[in-house]
C-alpha positions as CSV (number, residue, x, y, z in Angstrom):
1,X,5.9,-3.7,-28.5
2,X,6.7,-1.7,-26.0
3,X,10.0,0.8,-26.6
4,X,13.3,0.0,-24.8
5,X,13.8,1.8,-21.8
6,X,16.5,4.6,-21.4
7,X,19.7,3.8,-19.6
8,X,19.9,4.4,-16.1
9,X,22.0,7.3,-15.1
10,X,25.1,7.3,-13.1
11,X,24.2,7.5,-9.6
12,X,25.2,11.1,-9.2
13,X,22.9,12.4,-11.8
14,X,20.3,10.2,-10.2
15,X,20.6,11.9,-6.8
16,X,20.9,14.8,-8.2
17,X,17.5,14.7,-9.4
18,X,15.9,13.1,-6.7
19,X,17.6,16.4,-4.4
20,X,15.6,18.7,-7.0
21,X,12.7,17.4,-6.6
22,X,12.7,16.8,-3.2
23,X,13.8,20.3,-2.9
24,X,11.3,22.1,-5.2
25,X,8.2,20.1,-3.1
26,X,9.7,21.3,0.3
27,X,9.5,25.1,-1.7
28,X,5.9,24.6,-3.2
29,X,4.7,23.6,0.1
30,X,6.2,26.4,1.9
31,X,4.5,28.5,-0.5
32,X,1.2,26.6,0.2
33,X,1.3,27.7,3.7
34,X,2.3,31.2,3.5
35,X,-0.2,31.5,1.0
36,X,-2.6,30.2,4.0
37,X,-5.1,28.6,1.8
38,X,-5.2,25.8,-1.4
39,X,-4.5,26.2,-4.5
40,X,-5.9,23.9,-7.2
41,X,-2.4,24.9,-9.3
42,X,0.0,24.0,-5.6
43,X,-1.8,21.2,-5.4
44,X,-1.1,19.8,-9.1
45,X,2.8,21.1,-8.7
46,X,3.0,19.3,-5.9
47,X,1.2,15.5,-7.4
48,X,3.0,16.2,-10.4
49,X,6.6,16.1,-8.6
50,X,5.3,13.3,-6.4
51,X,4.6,11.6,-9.8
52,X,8.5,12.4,-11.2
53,X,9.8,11.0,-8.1
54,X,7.8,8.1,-8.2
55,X,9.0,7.5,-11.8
56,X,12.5,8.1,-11.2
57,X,12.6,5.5,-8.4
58,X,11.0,3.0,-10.7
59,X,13.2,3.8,-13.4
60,X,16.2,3.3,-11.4
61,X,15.5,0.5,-9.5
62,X,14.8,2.4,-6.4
63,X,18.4,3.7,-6.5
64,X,17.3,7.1,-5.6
């Protein structure tokens, strides 16, 4: 049996989250390219946030 699922948060919190990450991915890919080349860790930053956003817009109902 599967655990309940947390409550959603109030809207504001939820676009407040959805602004940080949405932030910090525009920042790791501007470091990306004024590093000029691919980093395995940039790389795994970035999927990782992708992966938080992804989950937050499930979690929410796509209320992001």
């Amino acid at each position: 049996m599967e655990p309940p699922s947390p409550p959603i948060p109030p809207k504001e919190s939820r676009e407040e989250a959805a602004q940080h990450v949405v932030h910090a991915r525009h920042l790791l890919e501007r470091l990306r390219e004024r590093l000029e080349k691919n980093h395995p860790e940039l790389d795994e930053a970035l999927e990782k946030l992708e992966s938080a956003l992804n989950v937050l817009t499930i979690k929410t109902g796509g209320m992001l």
